[in-house]
HTML snippet that shows the backbone in 3Dmol.js (N, CA, C, O; Angstrom):
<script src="https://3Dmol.org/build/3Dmol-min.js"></script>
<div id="view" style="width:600px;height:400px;position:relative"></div>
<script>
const pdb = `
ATOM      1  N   UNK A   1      99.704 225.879 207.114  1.00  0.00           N
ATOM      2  CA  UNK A   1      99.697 226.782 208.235  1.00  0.00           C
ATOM      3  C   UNK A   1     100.459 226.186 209.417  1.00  0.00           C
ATOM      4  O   UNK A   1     101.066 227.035 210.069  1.00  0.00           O
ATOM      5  N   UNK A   2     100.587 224.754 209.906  1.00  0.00           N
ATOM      6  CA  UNK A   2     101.186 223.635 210.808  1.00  0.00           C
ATOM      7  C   UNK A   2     102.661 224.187 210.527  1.00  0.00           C
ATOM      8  O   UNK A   2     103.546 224.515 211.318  1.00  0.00           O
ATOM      9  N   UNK A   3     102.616 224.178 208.910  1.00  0.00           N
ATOM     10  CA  UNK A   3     104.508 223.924 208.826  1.00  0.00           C
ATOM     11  C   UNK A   3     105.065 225.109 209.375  1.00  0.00           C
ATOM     12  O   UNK A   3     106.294 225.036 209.354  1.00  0.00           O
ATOM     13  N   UNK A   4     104.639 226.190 209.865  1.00  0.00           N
ATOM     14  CA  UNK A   4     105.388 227.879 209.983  1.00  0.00           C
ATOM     15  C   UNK A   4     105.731 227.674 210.900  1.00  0.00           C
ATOM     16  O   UNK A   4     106.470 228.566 211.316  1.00  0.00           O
ATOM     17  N   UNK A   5     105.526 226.507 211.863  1.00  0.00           N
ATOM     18  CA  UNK A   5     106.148 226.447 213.043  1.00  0.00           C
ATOM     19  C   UNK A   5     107.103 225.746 213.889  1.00  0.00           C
ATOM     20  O   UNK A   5     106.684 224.707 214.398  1.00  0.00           O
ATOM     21  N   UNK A   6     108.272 226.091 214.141  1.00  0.00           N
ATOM     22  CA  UNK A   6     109.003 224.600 214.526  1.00  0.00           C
ATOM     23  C   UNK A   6     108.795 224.820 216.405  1.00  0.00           C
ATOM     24  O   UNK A   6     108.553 225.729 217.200  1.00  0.00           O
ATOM     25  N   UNK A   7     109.032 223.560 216.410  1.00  0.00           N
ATOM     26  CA  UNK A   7     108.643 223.135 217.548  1.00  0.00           C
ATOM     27  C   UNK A   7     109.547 223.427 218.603  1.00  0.00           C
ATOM     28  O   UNK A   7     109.221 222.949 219.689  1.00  0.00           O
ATOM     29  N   UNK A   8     110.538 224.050 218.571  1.00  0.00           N
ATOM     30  CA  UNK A   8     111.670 224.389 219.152  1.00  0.00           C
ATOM     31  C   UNK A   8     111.008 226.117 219.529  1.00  0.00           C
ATOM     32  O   UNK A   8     111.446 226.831 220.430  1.00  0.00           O
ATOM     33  N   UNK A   9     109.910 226.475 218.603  1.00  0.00           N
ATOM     34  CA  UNK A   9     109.576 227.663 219.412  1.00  0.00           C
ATOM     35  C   UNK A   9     108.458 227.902 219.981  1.00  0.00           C
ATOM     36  O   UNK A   9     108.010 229.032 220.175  1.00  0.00           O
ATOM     37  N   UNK A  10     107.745 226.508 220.394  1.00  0.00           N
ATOM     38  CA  UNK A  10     106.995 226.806 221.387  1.00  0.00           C
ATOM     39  C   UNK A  10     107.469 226.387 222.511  1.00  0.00           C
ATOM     40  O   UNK A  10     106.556 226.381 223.337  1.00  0.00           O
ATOM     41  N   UNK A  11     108.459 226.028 222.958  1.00  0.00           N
ATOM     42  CA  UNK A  11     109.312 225.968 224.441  1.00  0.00           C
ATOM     43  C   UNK A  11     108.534 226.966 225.066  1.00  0.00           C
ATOM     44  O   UNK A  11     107.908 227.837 224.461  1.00  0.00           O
ATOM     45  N   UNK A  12     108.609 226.757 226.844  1.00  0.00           N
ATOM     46  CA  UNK A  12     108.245 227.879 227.512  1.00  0.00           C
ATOM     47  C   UNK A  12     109.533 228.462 227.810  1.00  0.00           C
ATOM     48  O   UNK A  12     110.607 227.906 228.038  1.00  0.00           O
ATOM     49  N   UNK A  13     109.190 229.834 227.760  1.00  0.00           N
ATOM     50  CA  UNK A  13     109.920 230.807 228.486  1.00  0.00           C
ATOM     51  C   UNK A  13     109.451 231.997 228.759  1.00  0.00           C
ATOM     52  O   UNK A  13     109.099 232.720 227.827  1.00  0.00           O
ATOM     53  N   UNK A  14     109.365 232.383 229.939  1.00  0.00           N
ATOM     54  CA  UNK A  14     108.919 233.477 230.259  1.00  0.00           C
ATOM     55  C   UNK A  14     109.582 234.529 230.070  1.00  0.00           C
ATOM     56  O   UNK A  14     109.165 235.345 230.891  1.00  0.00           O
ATOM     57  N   UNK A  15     110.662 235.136 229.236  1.00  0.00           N
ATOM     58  CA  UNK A  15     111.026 236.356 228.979  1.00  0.00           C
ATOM     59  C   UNK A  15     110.823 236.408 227.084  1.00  0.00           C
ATOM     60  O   UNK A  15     111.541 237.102 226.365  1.00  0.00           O
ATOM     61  N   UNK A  16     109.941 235.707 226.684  1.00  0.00           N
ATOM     62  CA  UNK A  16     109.625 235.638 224.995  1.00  0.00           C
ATOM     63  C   UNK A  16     108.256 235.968 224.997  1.00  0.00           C
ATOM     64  O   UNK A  16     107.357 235.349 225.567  1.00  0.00           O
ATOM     65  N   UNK A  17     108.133 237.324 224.094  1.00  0.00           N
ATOM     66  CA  UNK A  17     106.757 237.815 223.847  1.00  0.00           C
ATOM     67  C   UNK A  17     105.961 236.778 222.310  1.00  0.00           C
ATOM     68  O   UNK A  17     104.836 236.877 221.818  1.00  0.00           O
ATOM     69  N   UNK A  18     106.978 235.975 221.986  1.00  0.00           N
ATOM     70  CA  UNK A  18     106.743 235.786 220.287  1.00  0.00           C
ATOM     71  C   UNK A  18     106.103 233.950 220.958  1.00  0.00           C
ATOM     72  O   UNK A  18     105.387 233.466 220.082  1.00  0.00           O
ATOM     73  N   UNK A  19     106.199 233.234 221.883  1.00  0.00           N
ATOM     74  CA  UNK A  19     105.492 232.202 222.208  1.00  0.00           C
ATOM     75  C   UNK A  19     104.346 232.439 222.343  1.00  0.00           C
ATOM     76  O   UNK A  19     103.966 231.269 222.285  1.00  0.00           O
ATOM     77  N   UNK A  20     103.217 233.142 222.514  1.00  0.00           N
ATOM     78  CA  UNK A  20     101.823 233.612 222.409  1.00  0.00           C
ATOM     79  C   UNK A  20     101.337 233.814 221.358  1.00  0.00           C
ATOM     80  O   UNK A  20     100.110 233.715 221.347  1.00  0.00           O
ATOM     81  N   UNK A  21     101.873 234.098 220.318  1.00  0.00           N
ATOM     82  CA  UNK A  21     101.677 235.106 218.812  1.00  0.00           C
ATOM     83  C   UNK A  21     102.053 233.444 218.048  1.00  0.00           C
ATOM     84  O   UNK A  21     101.782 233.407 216.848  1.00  0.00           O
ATOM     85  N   UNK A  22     102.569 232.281 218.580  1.00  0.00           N
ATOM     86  CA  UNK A  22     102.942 231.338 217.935  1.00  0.00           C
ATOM     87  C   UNK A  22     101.554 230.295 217.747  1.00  0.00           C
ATOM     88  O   UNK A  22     100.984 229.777 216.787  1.00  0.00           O
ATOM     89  N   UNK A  23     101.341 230.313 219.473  1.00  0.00           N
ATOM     90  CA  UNK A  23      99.977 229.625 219.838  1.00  0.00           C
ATOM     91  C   UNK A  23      98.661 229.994 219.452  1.00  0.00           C
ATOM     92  O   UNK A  23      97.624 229.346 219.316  1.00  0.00           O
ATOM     93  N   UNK A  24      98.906 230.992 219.332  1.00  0.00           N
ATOM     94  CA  UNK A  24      97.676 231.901 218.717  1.00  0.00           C
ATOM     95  C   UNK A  24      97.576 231.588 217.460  1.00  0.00           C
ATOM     96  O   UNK A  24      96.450 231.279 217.072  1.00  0.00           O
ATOM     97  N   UNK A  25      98.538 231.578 216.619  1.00  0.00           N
ATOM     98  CA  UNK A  25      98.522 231.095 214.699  1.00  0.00           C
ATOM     99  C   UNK A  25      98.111 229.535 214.802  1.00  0.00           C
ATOM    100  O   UNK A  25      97.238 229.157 214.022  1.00  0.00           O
ATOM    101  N   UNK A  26      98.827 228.335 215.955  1.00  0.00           N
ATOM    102  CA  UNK A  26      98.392 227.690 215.960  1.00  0.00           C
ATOM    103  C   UNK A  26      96.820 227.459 216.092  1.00  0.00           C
ATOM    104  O   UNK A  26      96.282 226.666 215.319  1.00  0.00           O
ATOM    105  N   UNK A  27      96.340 227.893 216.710  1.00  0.00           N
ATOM    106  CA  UNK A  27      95.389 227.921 217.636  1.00  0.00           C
ATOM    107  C   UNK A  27      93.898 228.389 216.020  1.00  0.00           C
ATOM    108  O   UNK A  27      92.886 227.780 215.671  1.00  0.00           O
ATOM    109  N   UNK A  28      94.308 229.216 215.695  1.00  0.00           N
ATOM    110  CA  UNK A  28      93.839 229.694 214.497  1.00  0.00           C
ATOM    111  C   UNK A  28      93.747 228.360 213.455  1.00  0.00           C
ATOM    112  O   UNK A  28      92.690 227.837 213.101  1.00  0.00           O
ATOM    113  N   UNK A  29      94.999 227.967 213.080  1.00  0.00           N
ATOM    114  CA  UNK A  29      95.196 226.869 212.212  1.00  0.00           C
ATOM    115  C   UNK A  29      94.183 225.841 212.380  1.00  0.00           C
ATOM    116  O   UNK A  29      93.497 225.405 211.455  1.00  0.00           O
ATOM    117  N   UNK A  30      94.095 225.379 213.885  1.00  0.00           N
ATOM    118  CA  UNK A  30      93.450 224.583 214.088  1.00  0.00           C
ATOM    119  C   UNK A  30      92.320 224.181 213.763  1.00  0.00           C
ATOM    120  O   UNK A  30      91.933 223.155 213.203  1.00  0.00           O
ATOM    121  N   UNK A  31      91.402 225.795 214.475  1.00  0.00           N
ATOM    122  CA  UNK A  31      90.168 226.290 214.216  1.00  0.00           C
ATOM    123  C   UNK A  31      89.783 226.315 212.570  1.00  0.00           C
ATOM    124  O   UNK A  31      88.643 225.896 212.373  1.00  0.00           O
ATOM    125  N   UNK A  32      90.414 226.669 211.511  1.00  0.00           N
ATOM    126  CA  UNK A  32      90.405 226.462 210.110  1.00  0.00           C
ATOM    127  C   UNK A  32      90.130 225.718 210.114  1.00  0.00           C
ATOM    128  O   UNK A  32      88.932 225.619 209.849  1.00  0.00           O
ATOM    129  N   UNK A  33      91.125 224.038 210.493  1.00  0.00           N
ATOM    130  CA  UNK A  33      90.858 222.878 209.514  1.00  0.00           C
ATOM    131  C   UNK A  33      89.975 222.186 209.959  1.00  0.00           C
ATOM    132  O   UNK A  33      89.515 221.297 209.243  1.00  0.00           O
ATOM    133  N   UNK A  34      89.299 222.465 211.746  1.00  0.00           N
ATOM    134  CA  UNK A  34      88.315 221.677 211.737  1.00  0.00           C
ATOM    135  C   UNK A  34      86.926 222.211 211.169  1.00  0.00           C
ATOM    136  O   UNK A  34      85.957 221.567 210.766  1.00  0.00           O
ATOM    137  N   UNK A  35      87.152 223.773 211.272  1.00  0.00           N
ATOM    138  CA  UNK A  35      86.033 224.203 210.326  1.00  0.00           C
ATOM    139  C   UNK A  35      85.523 223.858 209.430  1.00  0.00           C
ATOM    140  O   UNK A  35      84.320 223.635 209.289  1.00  0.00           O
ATOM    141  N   UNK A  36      86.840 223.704 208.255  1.00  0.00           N
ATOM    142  CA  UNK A  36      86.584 223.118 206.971  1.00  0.00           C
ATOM    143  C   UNK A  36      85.884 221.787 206.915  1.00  0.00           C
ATOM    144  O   UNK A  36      84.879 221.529 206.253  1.00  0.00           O
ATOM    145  N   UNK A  37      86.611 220.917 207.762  1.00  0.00           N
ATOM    146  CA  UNK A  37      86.265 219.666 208.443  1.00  0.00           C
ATOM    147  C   UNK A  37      84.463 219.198 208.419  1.00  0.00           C
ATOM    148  O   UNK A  37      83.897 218.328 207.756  1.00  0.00           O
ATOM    149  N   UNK A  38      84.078 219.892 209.133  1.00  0.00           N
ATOM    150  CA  UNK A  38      82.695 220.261 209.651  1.00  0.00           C
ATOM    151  C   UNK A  38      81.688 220.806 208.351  1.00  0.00           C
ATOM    152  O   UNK A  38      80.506 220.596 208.079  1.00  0.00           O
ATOM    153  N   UNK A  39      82.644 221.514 207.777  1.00  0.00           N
ATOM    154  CA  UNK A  39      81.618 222.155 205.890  1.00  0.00           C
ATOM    155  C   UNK A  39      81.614 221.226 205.462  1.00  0.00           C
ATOM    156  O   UNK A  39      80.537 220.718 205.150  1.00  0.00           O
ATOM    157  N   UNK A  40      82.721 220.617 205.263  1.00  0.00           N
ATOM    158  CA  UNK A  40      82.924 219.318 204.404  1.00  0.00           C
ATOM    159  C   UNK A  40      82.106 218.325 204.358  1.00  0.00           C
ATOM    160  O   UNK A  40      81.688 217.903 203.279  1.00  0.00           O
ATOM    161  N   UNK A  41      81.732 217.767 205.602  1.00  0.00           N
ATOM    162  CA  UNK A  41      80.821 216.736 206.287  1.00  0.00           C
ATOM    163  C   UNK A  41      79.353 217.155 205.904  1.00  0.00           C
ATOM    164  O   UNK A  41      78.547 216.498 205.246  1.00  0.00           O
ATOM    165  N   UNK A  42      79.145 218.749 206.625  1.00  0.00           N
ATOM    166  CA  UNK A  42      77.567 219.182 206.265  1.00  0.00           C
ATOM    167  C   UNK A  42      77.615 219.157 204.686  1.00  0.00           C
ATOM    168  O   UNK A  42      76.678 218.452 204.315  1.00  0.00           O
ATOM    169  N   UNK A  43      78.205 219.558 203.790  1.00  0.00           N
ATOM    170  CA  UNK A  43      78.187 219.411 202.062  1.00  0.00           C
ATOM    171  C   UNK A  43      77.756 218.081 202.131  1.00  0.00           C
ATOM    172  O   UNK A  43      76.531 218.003 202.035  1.00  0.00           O
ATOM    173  N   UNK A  44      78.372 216.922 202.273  1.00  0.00           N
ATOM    174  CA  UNK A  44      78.343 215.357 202.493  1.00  0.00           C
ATOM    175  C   UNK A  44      77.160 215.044 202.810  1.00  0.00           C
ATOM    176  O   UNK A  44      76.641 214.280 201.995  1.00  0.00           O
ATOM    177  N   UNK A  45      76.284 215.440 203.998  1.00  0.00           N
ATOM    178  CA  UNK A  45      75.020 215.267 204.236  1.00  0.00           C
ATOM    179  C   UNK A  45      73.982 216.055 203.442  1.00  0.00           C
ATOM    180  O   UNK A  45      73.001 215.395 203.100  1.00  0.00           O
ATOM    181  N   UNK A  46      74.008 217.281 203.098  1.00  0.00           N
ATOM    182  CA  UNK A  46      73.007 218.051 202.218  1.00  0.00           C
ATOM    183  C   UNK A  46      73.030 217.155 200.811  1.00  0.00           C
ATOM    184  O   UNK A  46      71.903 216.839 200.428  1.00  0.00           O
ATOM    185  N   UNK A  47      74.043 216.738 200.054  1.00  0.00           N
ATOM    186  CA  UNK A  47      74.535 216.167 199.194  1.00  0.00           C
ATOM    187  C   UNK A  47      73.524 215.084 199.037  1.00  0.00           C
ATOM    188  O   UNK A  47      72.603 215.007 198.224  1.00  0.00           O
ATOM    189  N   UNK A  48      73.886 214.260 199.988  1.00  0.00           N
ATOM    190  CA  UNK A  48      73.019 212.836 199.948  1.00  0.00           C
ATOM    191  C   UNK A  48      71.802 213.205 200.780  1.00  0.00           C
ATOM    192  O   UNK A  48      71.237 212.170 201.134  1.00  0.00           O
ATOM    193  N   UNK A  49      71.213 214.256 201.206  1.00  0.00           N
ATOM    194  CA  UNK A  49      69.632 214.252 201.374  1.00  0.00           C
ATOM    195  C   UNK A  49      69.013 214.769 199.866  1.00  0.00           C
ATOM    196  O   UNK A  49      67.895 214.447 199.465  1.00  0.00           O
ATOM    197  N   UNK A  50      69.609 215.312 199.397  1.00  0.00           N
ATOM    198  CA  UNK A  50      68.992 216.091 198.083  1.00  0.00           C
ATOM    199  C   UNK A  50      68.238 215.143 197.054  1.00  0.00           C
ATOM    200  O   UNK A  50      68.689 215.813 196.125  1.00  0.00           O
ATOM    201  N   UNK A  51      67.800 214.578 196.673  1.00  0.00           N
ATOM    202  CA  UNK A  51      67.960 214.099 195.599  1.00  0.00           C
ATOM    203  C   UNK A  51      67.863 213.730 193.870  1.00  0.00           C
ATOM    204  O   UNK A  51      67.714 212.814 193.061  1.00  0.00           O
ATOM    205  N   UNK A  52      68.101 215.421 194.038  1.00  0.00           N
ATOM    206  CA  UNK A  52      68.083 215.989 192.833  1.00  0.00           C
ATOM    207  C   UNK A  52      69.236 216.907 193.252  1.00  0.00           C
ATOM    208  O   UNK A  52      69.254 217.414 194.374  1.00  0.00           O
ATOM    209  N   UNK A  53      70.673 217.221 191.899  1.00  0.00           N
ATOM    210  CA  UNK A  53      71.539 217.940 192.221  1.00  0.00           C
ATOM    211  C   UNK A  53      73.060 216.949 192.218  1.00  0.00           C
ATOM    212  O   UNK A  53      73.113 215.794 191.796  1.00  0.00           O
ATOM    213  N   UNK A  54      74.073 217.625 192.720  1.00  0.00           N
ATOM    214  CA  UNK A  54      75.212 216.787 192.523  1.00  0.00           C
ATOM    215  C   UNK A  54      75.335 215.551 193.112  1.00  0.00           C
ATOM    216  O   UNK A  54      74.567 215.248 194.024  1.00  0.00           O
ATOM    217  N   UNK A  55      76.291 214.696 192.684  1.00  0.00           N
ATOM    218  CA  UNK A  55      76.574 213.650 192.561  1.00  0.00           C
ATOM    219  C   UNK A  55      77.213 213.627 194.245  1.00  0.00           C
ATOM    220  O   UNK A  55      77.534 214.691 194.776  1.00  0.00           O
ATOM    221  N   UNK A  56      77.340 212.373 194.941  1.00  0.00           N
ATOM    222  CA  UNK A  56      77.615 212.414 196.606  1.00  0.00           C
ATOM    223  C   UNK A  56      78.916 212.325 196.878  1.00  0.00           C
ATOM    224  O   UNK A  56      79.344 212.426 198.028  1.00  0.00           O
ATOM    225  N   UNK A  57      79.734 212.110 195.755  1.00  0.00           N
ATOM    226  CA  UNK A  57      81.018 211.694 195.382  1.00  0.00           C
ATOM    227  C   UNK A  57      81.803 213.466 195.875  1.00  0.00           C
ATOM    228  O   UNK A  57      82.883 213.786 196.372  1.00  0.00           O
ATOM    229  N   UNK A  58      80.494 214.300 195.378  1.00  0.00           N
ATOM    230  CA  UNK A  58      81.223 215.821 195.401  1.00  0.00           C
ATOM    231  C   UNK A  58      81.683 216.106 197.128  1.00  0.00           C
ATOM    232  O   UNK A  58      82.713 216.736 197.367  1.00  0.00           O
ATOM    233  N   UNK A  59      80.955 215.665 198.060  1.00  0.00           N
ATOM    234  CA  UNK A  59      81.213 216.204 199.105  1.00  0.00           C
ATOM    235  C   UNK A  59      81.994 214.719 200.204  1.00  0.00           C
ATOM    236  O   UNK A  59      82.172 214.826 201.418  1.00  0.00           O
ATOM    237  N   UNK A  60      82.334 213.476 199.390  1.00  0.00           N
ATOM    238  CA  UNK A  60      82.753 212.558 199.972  1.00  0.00           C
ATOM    239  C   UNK A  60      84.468 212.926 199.176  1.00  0.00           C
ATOM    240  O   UNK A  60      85.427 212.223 199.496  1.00  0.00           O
ATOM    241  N   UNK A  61      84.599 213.865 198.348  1.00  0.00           N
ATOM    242  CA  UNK A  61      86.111 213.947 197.872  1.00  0.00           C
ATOM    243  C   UNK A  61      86.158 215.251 198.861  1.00  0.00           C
ATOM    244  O   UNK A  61      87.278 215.291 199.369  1.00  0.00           O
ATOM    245  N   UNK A  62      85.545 216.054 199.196  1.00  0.00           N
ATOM    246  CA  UNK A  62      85.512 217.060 200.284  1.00  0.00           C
ATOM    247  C   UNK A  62      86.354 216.704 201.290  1.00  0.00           C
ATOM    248  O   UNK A  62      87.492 217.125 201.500  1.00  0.00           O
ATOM    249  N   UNK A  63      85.493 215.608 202.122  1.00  0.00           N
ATOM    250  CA  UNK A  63      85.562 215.127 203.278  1.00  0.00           C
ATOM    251  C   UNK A  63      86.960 214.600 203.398  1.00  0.00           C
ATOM    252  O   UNK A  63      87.735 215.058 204.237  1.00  0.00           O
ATOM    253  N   UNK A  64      87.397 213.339 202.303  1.00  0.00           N
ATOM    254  CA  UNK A  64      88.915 213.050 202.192  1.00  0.00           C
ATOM    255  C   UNK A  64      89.928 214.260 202.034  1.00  0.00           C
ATOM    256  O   UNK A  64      90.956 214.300 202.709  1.00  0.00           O
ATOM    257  N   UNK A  65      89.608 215.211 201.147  1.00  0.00           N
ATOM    258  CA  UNK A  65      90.580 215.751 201.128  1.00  0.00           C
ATOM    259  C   UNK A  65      91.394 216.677 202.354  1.00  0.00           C
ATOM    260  O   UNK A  65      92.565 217.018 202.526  1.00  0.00           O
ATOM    261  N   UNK A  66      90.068 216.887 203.117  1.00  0.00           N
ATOM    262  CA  UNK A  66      90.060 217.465 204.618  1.00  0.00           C
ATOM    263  C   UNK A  66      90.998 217.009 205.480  1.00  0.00           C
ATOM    264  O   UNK A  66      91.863 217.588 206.138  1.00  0.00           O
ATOM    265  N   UNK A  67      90.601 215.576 205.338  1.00  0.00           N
ATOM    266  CA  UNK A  67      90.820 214.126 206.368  1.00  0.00           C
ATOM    267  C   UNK A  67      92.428 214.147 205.874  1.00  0.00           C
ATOM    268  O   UNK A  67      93.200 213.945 206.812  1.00  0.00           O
ATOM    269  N   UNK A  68      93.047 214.348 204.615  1.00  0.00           N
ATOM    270  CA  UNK A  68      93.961 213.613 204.123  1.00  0.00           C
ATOM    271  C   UNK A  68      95.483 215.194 204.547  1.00  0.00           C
ATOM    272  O   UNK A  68      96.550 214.952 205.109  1.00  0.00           O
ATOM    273  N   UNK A  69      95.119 216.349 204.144  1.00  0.00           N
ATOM    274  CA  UNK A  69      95.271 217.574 204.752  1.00  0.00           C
ATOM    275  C   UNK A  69      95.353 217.295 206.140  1.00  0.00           C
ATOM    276  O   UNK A  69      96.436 216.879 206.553  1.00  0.00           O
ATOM    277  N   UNK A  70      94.508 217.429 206.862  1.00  0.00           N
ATOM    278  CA  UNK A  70      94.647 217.040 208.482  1.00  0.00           C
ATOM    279  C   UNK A  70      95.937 215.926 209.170  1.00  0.00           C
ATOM    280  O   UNK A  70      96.573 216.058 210.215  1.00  0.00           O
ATOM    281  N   UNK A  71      95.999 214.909 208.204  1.00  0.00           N
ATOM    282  CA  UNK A  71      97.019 213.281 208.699  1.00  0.00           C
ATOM    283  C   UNK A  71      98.335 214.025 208.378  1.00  0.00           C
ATOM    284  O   UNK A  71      99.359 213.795 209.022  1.00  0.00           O
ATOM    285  N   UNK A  72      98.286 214.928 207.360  1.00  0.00           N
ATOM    286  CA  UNK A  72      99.704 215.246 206.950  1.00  0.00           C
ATOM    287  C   UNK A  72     100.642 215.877 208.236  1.00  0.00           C
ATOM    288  O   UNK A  72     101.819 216.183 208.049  1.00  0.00           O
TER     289      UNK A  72
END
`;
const viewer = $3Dmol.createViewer("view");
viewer.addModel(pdb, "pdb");
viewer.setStyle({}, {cartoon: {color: "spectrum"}});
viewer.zoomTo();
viewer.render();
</script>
């Protein structure tokens, strides 16, 4: 969702209606991955309070894959 955007079009300018509609997808993007971010982590903790049920590994490959998505 990061890559749709080059950075050359969020310049300001005040006669461009399409810099708002840019920030806004950003802005969205954002909100996604820390969302996911945040599931990821709560899976991670439900995971290892349980202790009966999946393995902790399930919501610690969650968490990386989040983490690893995010660095890119």
């Amino acid at each position: 969702m990061f890559n749709c955007v080059r950075k050359e079009d969020i310049d300001y300018s005040p006669y461009e209606e399409g810099e708002w509609r840019l920030k806004l997808w950003l802005f969205f993007a954002y909100v996604v991955s820390f969302v996911s971010l945040a599931a990821s982590v709560g899976l991670l903790i439900q995971d290892s309070l349980v202790k009966t049920g999946p393995s902790v590994w399930t919501g610690t490959a969650g968490v990386l894959q989040c983490v690893f998505v995010l660095i890119r």
